[in-house]
N, C-alpha and C positions, 0 to 999 in steps of 0.2 A: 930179651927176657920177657916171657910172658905170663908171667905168674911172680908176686911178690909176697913174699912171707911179713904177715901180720901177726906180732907179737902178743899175748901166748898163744904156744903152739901144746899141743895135746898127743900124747904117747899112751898105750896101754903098754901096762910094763908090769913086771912079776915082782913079787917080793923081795926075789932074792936079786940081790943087785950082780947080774950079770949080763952079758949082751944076749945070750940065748934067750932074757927072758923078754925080751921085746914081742910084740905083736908082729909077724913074720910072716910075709905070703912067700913060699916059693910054685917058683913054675920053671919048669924043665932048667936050666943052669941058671936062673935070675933067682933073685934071691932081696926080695925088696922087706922094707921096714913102712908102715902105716904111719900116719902123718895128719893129724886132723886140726882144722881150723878154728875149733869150736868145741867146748866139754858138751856138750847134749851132743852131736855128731860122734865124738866117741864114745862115749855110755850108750848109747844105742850100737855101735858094734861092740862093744863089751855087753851087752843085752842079750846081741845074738848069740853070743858063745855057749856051751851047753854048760848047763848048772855046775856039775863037779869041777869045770875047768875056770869059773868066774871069781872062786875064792881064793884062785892063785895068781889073781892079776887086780891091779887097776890103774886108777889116770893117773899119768904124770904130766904137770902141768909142766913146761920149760918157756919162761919168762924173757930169758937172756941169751941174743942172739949168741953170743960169744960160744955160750955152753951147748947149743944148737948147733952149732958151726965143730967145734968140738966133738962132738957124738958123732955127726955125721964124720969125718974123719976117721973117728977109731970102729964104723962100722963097715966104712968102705976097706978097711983092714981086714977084720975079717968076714972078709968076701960078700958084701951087701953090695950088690948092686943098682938099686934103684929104690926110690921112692914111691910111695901110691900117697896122695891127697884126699884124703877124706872117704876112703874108701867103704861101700855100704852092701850089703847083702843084698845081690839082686841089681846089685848099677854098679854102671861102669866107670872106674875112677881115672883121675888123671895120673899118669905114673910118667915121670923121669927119671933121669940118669941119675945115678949118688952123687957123679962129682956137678952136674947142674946144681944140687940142690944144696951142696959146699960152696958152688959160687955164689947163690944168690943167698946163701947166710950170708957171704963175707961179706956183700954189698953193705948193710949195716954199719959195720966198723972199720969201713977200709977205705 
């Protein structure tokens, strides 16, 4: 494993509590969820978003690897396949597999 999650972890996420409303890259069948290490790293991609779409989102801080671990699960359900790490307008992020990033939650508590 090369990359270890340090607790909290940072989500742009929508008001409405759904999975669609996650910050969401797709690219041709991949289908990855944003993943940041750091609230100034997310709020500067919630920055980048265009005005009318910023008042439908913001940060969700996630504290507890448990509920990390969690999420990830019921997003690789419906059909998220990968993670991106810190991802930024303009650079290139690191992106793994959903289920890498299931394992290395579990590491935590297991």
């Amino acid at each position: 494993m090369d990359f270890l999650f340090v607790f909290p972890l940072w989500l742009v996420a929508g008001h409405k509590s759904k999975i669609s409303g996650f910050r969401t890259i797709h690219r041709e069948e991949n289908k990855a969820i944003a993943i940041y290490t750091d609230e100034d790293l997310a709020q500067r991609d919630l920055d980048t978003c265009p005005e009318q779409m910023r008042d439908r989102f913001f940060l969700r801080e996630i504290d507890d690897p448990l509920a990390m671990y969690g999420l990830l699960v019921l997003l690789k359900n419906h059909g998220y396949t990968h993670v991106l790490i810190d991802p930024a307008a303009g650079k290139k992020s690191a992106v793994y597999t959903i289920e890498w990033a299931i394992e290395a939650t579990g590491h935590w508590f297991s």
